[in-house]
C-alpha positions, -999 to +999 in steps of 0.1 A: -191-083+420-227-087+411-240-121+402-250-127+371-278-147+367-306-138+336-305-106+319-325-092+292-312-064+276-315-040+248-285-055+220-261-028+205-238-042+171-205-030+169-201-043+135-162-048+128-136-077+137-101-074+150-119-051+176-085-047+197-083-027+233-067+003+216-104+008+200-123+001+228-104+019+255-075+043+238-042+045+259-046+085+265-072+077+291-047+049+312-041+073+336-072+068+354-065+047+388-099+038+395-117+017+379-150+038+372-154+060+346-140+047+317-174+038+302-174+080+288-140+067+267-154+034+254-148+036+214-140+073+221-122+075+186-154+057+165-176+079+184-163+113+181-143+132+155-108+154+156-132+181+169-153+164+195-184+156+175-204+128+173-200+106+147-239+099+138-228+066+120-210+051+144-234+026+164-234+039+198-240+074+187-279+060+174-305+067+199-319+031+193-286+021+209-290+041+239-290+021+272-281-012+252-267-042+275-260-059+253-230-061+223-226-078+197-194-078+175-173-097+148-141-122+151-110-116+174-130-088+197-103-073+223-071-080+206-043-065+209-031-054+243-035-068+277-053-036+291-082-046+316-091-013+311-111-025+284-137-048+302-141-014+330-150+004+301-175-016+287-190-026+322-189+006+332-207+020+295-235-007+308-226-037+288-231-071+304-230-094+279-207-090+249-212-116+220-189-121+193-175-155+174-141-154+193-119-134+218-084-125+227-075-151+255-065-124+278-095-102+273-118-131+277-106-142+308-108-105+320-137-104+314-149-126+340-131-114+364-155-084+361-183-097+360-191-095+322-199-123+299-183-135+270-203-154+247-188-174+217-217-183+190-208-193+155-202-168+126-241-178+117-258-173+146-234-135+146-249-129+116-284-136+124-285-115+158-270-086+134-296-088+110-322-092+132-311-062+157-308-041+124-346-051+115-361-044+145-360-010+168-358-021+203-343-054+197-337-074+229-324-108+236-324-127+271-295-146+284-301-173+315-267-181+322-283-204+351-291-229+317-269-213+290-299-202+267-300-169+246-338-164+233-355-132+218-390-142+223-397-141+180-377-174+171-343-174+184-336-195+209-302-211+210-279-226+238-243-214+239-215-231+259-195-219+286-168-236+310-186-246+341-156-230+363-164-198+347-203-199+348-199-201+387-173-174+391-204-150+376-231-168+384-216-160+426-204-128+418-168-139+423-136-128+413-105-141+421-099-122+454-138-135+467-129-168+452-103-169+479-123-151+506-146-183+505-118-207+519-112-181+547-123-204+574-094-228+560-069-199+555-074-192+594-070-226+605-039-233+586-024-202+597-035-206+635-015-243+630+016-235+612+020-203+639+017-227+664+042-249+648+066-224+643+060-216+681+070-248+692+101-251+673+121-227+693 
Protein backbone atom coordinates (compact mmCIF):
# COMPACT_ATOMS: atom_id res chain seq x y z
CA UNK A 1 0.00 0.00 0.00
CA UNK A 2 1.18 3.57 -0.34
CA UNK A 3 2.01 5.56 2.73
CA UNK A 4 0.10 8.18 3.55
CA UNK A 5 1.78 10.95 4.84
CA UNK A 6 0.34 14.83 3.76
CA UNK A 7 -1.91 15.28 1.05
CA UNK A 8 -3.43 18.22 -0.45
CA UNK A 9 -6.12 17.75 -2.55
CA UNK A 10 -8.86 19.24 -4.46
CA UNK A 11 -12.32 18.46 -1.93
CA UNK A 12 -15.53 16.97 -3.70
CA UNK A 13 -19.09 17.10 -1.29
CA UNK A 14 -21.22 14.40 -1.62
CA UNK A 15 -23.92 16.08 0.28
CA UNK A 16 -26.38 13.31 1.87
CA UNK A 17 -26.16 11.00 5.15
CA UNK A 18 -26.93 7.42 5.49
CA UNK A 19 -24.50 7.13 2.39
CA UNK A 20 -24.68 3.16 2.53
CA UNK A 21 -22.25 0.79 0.13
CA UNK A 22 -25.27 0.01 -2.08
CA UNK A 23 -24.82 3.92 -3.26
CA UNK A 24 -21.44 3.98 -3.39
CA UNK A 25 -20.66 0.72 -5.09
CA UNK A 26 -24.08 -1.02 -6.46
CA UNK A 27 -24.12 -4.95 -6.17
CA UNK A 28 -24.44 -5.43 -10.17
CA UNK A 29 -20.80 -4.57 -10.41
CA UNK A 30 -19.60 -7.44 -7.47
CA UNK A 31 -18.63 -9.56 -10.03
CA UNK A 32 -15.36 -7.96 -10.53
CA UNK A 33 -12.46 -10.17 -8.88
CA UNK A 34 -9.91 -7.66 -8.95
CA UNK A 35 -9.78 -5.00 -7.17
CA UNK A 36 -9.22 -2.15 -9.88
CA UNK A 37 -11.69 -0.71 -11.66
CA UNK A 38 -14.42 -0.10 -9.61
CA UNK A 39 -13.68 3.70 -9.33
CA UNK A 40 -15.95 3.93 -13.18
CA UNK A 41 -19.12 2.43 -10.80
CA UNK A 42 -18.57 4.75 -7.81
CA UNK A 43 -22.21 6.46 -7.21
CA UNK A 44 -23.01 4.89 -10.62
CA UNK A 45 -26.82 5.35 -9.91
CA UNK A 46 -26.46 9.41 -8.65
CA UNK A 47 -24.39 9.85 -11.54
CA UNK A 48 -26.12 8.58 -14.46
CA UNK A 49 -29.76 8.06 -15.33
CA UNK A 50 -32.02 4.89 -16.67
CA UNK A 51 -30.44 5.82 -20.01
CA UNK A 52 -26.78 6.34 -19.34
CA UNK A 53 -26.71 10.12 -18.96
CA UNK A 54 -25.10 12.23 -16.73
CA UNK A 55 -26.86 13.54 -14.10
CA UNK A 56 -25.44 17.32 -14.29
CA UNK A 57 -26.64 17.82 -10.57
CA UNK A 58 -25.10 15.22 -9.04
CA UNK A 59 -21.64 16.35 -7.53
CA UNK A 60 -19.21 14.32 -9.34
CA UNK A 61 -20.69 15.00 -12.65
CA UNK A 62 -19.41 19.14 -12.06
CA UNK A 63 -16.23 19.86 -13.70
CA UNK A 64 -15.05 21.79 -10.57
CA UNK A 65 -15.19 18.31 -9.03
CA UNK A 66 -13.04 16.75 -11.48
CA UNK A 67 -9.81 15.13 -10.08
CA UNK A 68 -11.06 15.87 -6.37
CA UNK A 69 -9.11 13.77 -3.56
CA UNK A 70 -10.81 14.67 -1.37
CA UNK A 71 -14.76 13.91 0.02
CA UNK A 72 -16.60 15.18 2.05
CA UNK A 73 -20.10 13.77 3.24
CA UNK A 74 -22.83 13.72 5.93
CA UNK A 75 -23.57 11.25 9.09
CA UNK A 76 -23.50 7.29 8.87
CA UNK A 77 -21.32 7.40 5.34
CA UNK A 78 -20.94 3.51 4.19
CA UNK A 79 -23.76 1.93 5.89
CA UNK A 80 -25.32 -0.79 5.06
CA UNK A 81 -23.44 -3.74 3.79
CA UNK A 82 -20.05 -5.15 4.54
CA UNK A 83 -18.84 -4.74 0.86
CA UNK A 84 -15.07 -3.68 0.75
CA UNK A 85 -15.87 -3.03 -2.56
CA UNK A 86 -16.74 0.20 -1.49
CA UNK A 87 -13.37 1.62 -0.26
CA UNK A 88 -11.71 0.02 -3.96
CA UNK A 89 -14.16 2.17 -5.52
CA UNK A 90 -13.43 5.20 -3.95
CA UNK A 91 -9.60 4.67 -3.95
CA UNK A 92 -9.61 3.64 -7.11
CA UNK A 93 -12.14 7.02 -8.30
CA UNK A 94 -8.89 8.94 -6.64
CA UNK A 95 -10.24 9.70 -3.26
CA UNK A 96 -7.81 9.64 -0.35
CA UNK A 97 -9.35 11.16 2.27
CA UNK A 98 -13.02 10.88 2.96
CA UNK A 99 -14.51 13.24 5.69
CA UNK A 100 -17.70 12.87 7.14
CA UNK A 101 -19.11 13.20 11.05
CA UNK A 102 -19.31 9.25 11.55
CA UNK A 103 -18.87 5.90 9.77
CA UNK A 104 -20.18 2.35 9.61
CA UNK A 105 -17.68 0.39 11.86
CA UNK A 106 -17.01 -2.02 9.19
CA UNK A 107 -16.49 0.50 6.39
CA UNK A 108 -14.22 2.45 8.61
CA UNK A 109 -11.95 -0.11 9.47
CA UNK A 110 -11.86 -1.08 5.68
CA UNK A 111 -10.92 1.72 4.96
CA UNK A 112 -7.64 1.51 6.44
CA UNK A 113 -6.92 -1.46 5.27
CA UNK A 114 -6.67 0.31 1.85
CA UNK A 115 -5.02 2.84 2.43
CA UNK A 116 -7.71 5.54 2.65
CA UNK A 117 -8.51 7.84 5.54
CA UNK A 118 -11.35 8.32 7.46
CA UNK A 119 -11.77 11.46 9.18
CA UNK A 120 -14.43 12.12 11.85
CA UNK A 121 -14.91 16.07 12.46
CA UNK A 122 -18.04 17.42 14.15
CA UNK A 123 -21.37 18.20 12.42
CA UNK A 124 -19.88 22.00 12.53
CA UNK A 125 -16.72 21.75 11.21
CA UNK A 126 -18.88 19.32 8.17
CA UNK A 127 -20.78 22.18 7.70
CA UNK A 128 -18.11 24.70 7.39
CA UNK A 129 -15.86 22.66 4.81
CA UNK A 130 -19.33 22.39 2.77
CA UNK A 131 -19.96 25.84 2.68
CA UNK A 132 -16.71 26.83 2.11
CA UNK A 133 -16.01 24.17 -0.83
CA UNK A 134 -19.47 25.50 -2.35
CA UNK A 135 -17.90 29.28 -2.18
CA UNK A 136 -14.88 28.73 -3.63
CA UNK A 137 -13.96 27.05 -7.20
CA UNK A 138 -10.90 25.03 -6.65
CA UNK A 139 -11.31 24.54 -2.99
CA UNK A 140 -8.41 22.52 -1.50
CA UNK A 141 -7.66 21.40 1.95
CA UNK A 142 -4.26 19.79 3.22
CA UNK A 143 -4.20 16.89 5.58
CA UNK A 144 -0.70 16.02 7.54
CA UNK A 145 -1.64 12.96 9.06
CA UNK A 146 2.22 12.89 10.45
CA UNK A 147 0.43 15.78 13.20
CA UNK A 148 -3.33 15.24 12.56
CA UNK A 149 -3.93 18.82 11.11
CA UNK A 150 -6.48 19.68 8.28
CA UNK A 151 -5.69 23.47 7.06
CA UNK A 152 -6.93 25.31 3.80
CA UNK A 153 -4.49 28.10 3.85
CA UNK A 154 -7.66 30.98 4.20
CA UNK A 155 -8.55 30.23 7.97
CA UNK A 156 -9.25 26.66 8.62
CA UNK A 157 -6.99 25.00 10.45
CA UNK A 158 -8.24 22.38 12.84
CA UNK A 159 -6.71 19.12 14.36
CA UNK A 160 -8.76 15.90 14.03
CA UNK A 161 -8.16 12.72 16.04
CA UNK A 162 -7.26 9.45 14.99
CA UNK A 163 -6.21 6.02 16.92
CA UNK A 164 -2.56 5.95 16.96
CA UNK A 165 -2.65 2.09 15.77
CA UNK A 166 -4.44 3.21 12.79
CA UNK A 167 -2.28 6.42 11.98
CA UNK A 168 0.74 3.97 11.59
CA UNK A 169 -0.92 1.26 9.65
CA UNK A 170 -1.18 4.34 6.82
CA UNK A 171 1.30 6.35 7.73
CA UNK A 172 3.74 2.74 6.72
CA UNK A 173 1.69 1.76 4.02
CA UNK A 174 0.52 -1.37 5.87
CA UNK A 175 -2.26 -3.58 5.74
CA UNK A 176 -2.76 -6.42 7.60
CA UNK A 177 -0.92 -8.98 5.43
CA UNK A 178 2.50 -6.29 5.59
CA UNK A 179 1.67 -5.78 9.11
CA UNK A 180 2.56 -9.43 9.54
CA UNK A 181 5.31 -9.48 6.82
CA UNK A 182 7.23 -7.14 9.36
CA UNK A 183 7.59 -9.97 12.13
CA UNK A 184 8.90 -12.26 9.41
CA UNK A 185 12.29 -12.55 10.90
CA UNK A 186 10.29 -13.88 14.13
CA UNK A 187 7.85 -16.05 12.03
CA UNK A 188 11.16 -17.89 10.61
CA UNK A 189 12.73 -18.41 13.77
CA UNK A 190 9.77 -19.84 15.49
CA UNK A 191 9.07 -22.01 12.73
CA UNK A 192 12.85 -23.20 12.32
CA UNK A 193 12.39 -24.15 16.37
CA UNK A 194 9.16 -25.83 16.60
CA UNK A 195 10.34 -27.99 13.31
CA UNK A 196 13.12 -28.87 15.17
CA UNK A 197 11.12 -29.78 18.10
CA UNK A 198 8.83 -31.83 16.30
CA UNK A 199 12.10 -33.47 14.80
CA UNK A 200 13.29 -34.49 17.97
CA UNK A 201 10.22 -35.97 19.33
CA UNK A 202 10.22 -39.00 17.21
Amino acid sequence: MQPFTTLTGLVAPVDRVNVDTDAIIPKQFLKRIERSGFGQFLFFEWRWDELGNEIPEFSLNQPRYQGASVLISRANFGCGSSREHAPWAILDYGFRVVIAPSFADIFYNNCFKNGILPIKLSEEQVEELFQRTEANVGYQLTIDLENMTISDGAGFDIKFELDEHRRQFLLQGLDDIGLTLKQADAIDAYEAKHAARLANSF
